[in-house]
N, C-alpha and C positions, 0 to 999 in steps of 0.2 A: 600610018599610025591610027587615022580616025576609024579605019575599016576596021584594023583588030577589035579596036575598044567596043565599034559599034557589033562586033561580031560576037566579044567575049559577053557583052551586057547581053544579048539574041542568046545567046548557049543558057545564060543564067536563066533568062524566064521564062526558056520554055523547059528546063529540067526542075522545077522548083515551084510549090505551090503552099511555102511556108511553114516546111516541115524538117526536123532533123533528125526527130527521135524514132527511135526502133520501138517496133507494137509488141508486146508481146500478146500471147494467148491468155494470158492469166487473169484474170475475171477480179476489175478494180469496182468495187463498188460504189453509188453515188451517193451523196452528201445530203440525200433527198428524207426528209422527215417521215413517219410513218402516214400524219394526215398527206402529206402529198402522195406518199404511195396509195394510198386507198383511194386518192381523188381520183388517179387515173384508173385502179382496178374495175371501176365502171366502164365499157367498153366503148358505148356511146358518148360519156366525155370524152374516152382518148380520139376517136375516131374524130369528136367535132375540130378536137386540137392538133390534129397530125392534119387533117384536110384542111384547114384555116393558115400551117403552114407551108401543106404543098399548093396551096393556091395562091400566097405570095411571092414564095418562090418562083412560082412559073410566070409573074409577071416580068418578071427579066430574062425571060427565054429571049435568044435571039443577041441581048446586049452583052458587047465585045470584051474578052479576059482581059483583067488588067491586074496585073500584081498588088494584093491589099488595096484592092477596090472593093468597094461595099455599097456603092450605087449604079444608078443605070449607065454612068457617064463608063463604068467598069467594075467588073468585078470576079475575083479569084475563089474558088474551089470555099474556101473558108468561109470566105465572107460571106458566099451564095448562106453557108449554112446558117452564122450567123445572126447573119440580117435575117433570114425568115423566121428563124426562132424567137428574136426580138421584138420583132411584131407582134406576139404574144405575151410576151413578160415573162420570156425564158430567157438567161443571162447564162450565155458558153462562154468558151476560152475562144481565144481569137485566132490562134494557130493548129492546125492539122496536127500537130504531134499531140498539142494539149486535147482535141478533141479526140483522139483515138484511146483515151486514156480514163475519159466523162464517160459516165452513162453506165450503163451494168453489159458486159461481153454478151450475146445472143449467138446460137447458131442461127446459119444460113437461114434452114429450114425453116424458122419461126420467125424470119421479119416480116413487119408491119407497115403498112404506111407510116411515114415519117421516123424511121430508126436511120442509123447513118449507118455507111456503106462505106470502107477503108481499101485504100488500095496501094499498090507499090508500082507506080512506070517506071521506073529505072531501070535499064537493061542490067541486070545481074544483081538486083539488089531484094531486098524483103521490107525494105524501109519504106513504111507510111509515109505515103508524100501527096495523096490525093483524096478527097470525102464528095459524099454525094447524099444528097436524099433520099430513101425510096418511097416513090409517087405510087405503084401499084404492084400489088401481086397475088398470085392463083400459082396452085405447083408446079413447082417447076419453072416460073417466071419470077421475075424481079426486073421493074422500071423503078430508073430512080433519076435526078435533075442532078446537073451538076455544071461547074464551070470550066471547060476545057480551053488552053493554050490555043486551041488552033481553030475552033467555031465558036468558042465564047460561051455561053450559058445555055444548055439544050438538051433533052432527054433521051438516054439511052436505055438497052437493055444487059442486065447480065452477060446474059445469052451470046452476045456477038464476043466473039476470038479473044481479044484485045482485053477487056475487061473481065471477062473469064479468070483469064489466065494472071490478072494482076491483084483480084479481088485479095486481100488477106482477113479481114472482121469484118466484121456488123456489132453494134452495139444499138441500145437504147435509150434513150437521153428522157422522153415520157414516160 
């Protein structure tokens, strides 16, 4: 009996990164005031704010997934997010469904550093269930951090199979 339970809790956390809701494509707008749009339309503000949050983010490279962990002791796909956005005095939602939902929709083509990066792992599903940071990009590339079930907090690309093919948005939250 203990193996099912321990097996059925194993299924949950590694299909689940605090997300229920369906993404859509449709471009939800953010709650953001026009002075704060202008603050970032300077390029070199955003660039100091998106790097100031992929540099704390990356201090938890390495430290192990932990469902609604938000420190070094563990931490889940959201919280990576988050926790580095908080570090600045930017206040998201806490869960992956509510983050794919913030920020204003971007194509692919035009992410930035620090815009989030929406994905679906579910075999057969479109359901937003995973977010990432992107740390860098040139065309045709995109690096982004993020917290995975099975190596913990660590930076991928696009580019490889896996992520590719699960990508669904990009938004941007600065």
């Amino acid at each position: 009996m203990h193996k099912i339970v321990l097996l059925i809790c194993c299924l949950f956390v590694l299909m689940s990164c605090k997300s229920k809701k369906t993404a859509t494509a449709s471009s939800h707008k953010s709650h953001k005031t026009e002075t704060e749009k202008n603050t970032y339309s300077n390029n070199s503000n955003y660039n100091e704010k998106a790097d100031a949050i992929i540099d704390y983010a990356q201090t938890f490279n390495g430290v192990r997934y932990k469902y609604g962990g938000t420190t070094k002791k563990g931490m889940d796909c959201s919280g990576l997010v988050t926790t580095a956005f908080k570090k600045e005095d930017i206040l998201l939602p806490r869960t992956t469904s509510q983050l794919a939902v913030s920020g204003d929709w971007i194509d692919l083509k035009e992410v930035q550093k620090g815009d989030l990066l929406f994905f679906a792992t579910r075999k057969n599903s479109r359901t937003v269930n995973h977010v990432g940071i992107v740390t860098n990009t040139r065309p045709g590339y995109v690096e982004f951090i993020h917290s995975t079930t099975s190596k913990g907090v660590i930076t991928s690309e696009l580019s490889e199979k896996y992520w590719y093919f699960a990508f669904v948005q990009a938004r941007r939250i600065l």
